[in-house]
N, C-alpha and C positions, 0 to 999 in steps of 0.2 A: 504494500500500500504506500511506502514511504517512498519507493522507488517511482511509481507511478504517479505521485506526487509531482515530486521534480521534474521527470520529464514531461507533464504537462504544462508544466510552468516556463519549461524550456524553449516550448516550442511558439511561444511568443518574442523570449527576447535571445533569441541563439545569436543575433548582429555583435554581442557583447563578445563575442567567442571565435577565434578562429574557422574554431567548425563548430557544429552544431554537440555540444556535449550530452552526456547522456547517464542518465544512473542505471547503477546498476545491484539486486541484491547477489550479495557472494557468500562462500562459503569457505574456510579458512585456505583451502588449497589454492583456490585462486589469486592470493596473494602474491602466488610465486613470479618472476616476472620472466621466468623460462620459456621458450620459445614454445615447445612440445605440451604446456600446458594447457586443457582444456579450458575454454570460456576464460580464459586467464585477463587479466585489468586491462583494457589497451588506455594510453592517453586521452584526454578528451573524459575522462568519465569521475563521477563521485560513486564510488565503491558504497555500498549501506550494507552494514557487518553488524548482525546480532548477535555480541559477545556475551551476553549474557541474560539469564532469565530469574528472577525471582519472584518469591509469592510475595504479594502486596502485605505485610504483619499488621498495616490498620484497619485494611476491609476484609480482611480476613474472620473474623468472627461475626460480623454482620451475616458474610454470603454462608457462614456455616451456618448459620439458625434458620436462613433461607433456607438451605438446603434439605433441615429437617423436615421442613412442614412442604416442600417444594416437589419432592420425589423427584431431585434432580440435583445433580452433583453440580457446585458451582467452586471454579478456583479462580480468586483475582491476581494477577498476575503485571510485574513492571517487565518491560524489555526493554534491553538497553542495548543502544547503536551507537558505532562507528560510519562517523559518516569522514570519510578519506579523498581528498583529490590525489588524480593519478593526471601528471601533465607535465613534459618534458622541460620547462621555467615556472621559476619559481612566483612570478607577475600572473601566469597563467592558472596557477595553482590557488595565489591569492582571491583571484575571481572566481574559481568555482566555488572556494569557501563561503566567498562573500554573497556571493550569491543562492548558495546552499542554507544559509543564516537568515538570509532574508525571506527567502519561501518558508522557512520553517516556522519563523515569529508571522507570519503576515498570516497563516491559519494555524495558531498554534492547536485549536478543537478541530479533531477530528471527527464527523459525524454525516451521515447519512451518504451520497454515492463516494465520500473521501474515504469512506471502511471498504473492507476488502467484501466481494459482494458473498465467498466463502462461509463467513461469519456468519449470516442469518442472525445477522442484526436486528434488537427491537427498535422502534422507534422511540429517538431521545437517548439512544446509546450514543456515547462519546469517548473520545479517547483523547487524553491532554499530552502532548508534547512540551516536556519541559528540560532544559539547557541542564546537562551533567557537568558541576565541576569536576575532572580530573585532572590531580597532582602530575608535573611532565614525567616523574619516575613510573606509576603507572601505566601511560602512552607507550614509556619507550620501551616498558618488560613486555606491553603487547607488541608491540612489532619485532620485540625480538623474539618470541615463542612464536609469531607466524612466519620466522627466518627471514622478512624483509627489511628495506631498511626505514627508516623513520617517516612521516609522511606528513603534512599538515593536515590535521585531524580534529574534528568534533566531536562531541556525544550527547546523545539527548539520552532520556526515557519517554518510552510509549506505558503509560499510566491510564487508568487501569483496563488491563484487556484480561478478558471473564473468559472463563472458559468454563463450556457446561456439558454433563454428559446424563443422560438419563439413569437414574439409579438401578432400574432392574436390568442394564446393558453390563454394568457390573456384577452383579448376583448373579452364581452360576445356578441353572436351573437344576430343580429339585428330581433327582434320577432314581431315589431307591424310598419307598415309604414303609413301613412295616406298621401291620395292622395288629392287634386285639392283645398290645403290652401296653402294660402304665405302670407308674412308677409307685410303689406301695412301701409302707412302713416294715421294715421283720418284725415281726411278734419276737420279745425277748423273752 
């Protein structure tokens, strides 16, 4: 969604740009900048890398009481992204951040055809995009656990995305019953 994002915004003002830049969601291997690499970064692009996922700890006991009366599993969930320009100058780099920054403050609520249409979204669901301080020691242990080299980088959190599953999709159905035992006191 956050990919799809961007390039719709892109395709308004791409004159700002060499060429027409493009996001893209990756997966840690595409990092590599190896030639033989699959879908690997080319230039021209803002990488959106989901480093990480957490349960929400504040809406988290809400959606659990939901969930009692609900008959339906609900988890709140932050994700948090790397959003990385890949561009051969360092000018060229700065504009796709800057402009990566600017589409992302300009709807920071995510809600209605901005959700992934996947979701089955209810109506008045939203998701907040809000700016992650991270420390530059943290940045730079990620680029080096993804063996590249350093990149000028963002991070937001996608807050709160619910995730829900029907409760008896979890219970495994009932295979063996046994009839005409109950549970009785021994006579001492």
């Amino acid at each position: 969604m956050l990919d799809r994002r961007l390039n719709s915004a892109w395709t308004a003002d791409h004159d700002l740009f060499r060429r027409r830049p493009k996001a893209q969601l990756v997966r840690t291997e595409q990092f590599s900048r190896n030639p033989g690499v699959v879908n690997a970064i080319d230039d021209g692009t803002v990488s959106v890398f989901c480093y990480r996922a957490d349960i929400n700890k504040t809406m988290r006991p809400p959606y659990s009481s939901v969930s009692a009366t609900s008959g339906r599993v609900h988890v709140p969930v932050d994700l948090r992204f790397l959003f990385t320009a890949w561009e051969s100058d360092a000018e060229a780099e700065l504009r796709l951040i800057g402009f990566t920054l600017l589409t992302l403050e300009a709807n920071p609520i995510l809600t209605g055809p901005l959700l992934h249409p996947a979701g089955r979204w209810s109506p008045g669901e939203t998701i907040e995009l809000v700016n992650e301080d991270l420390i530059t020691e943290d940045v730079l242990r990620t680029f080096e656990t993804l063996g590249t080299d350093f990149r000028l980088s963002i991070s937001y959190i996608a807050r709160v995305v619910r995730l829900d599953l029907d409760a008896d999709t979890l219970a495994p159905d009932v295979v063996t019953a046994i009839a005409g035992s109950t549970p009785s006191a021994v006579p001492s």
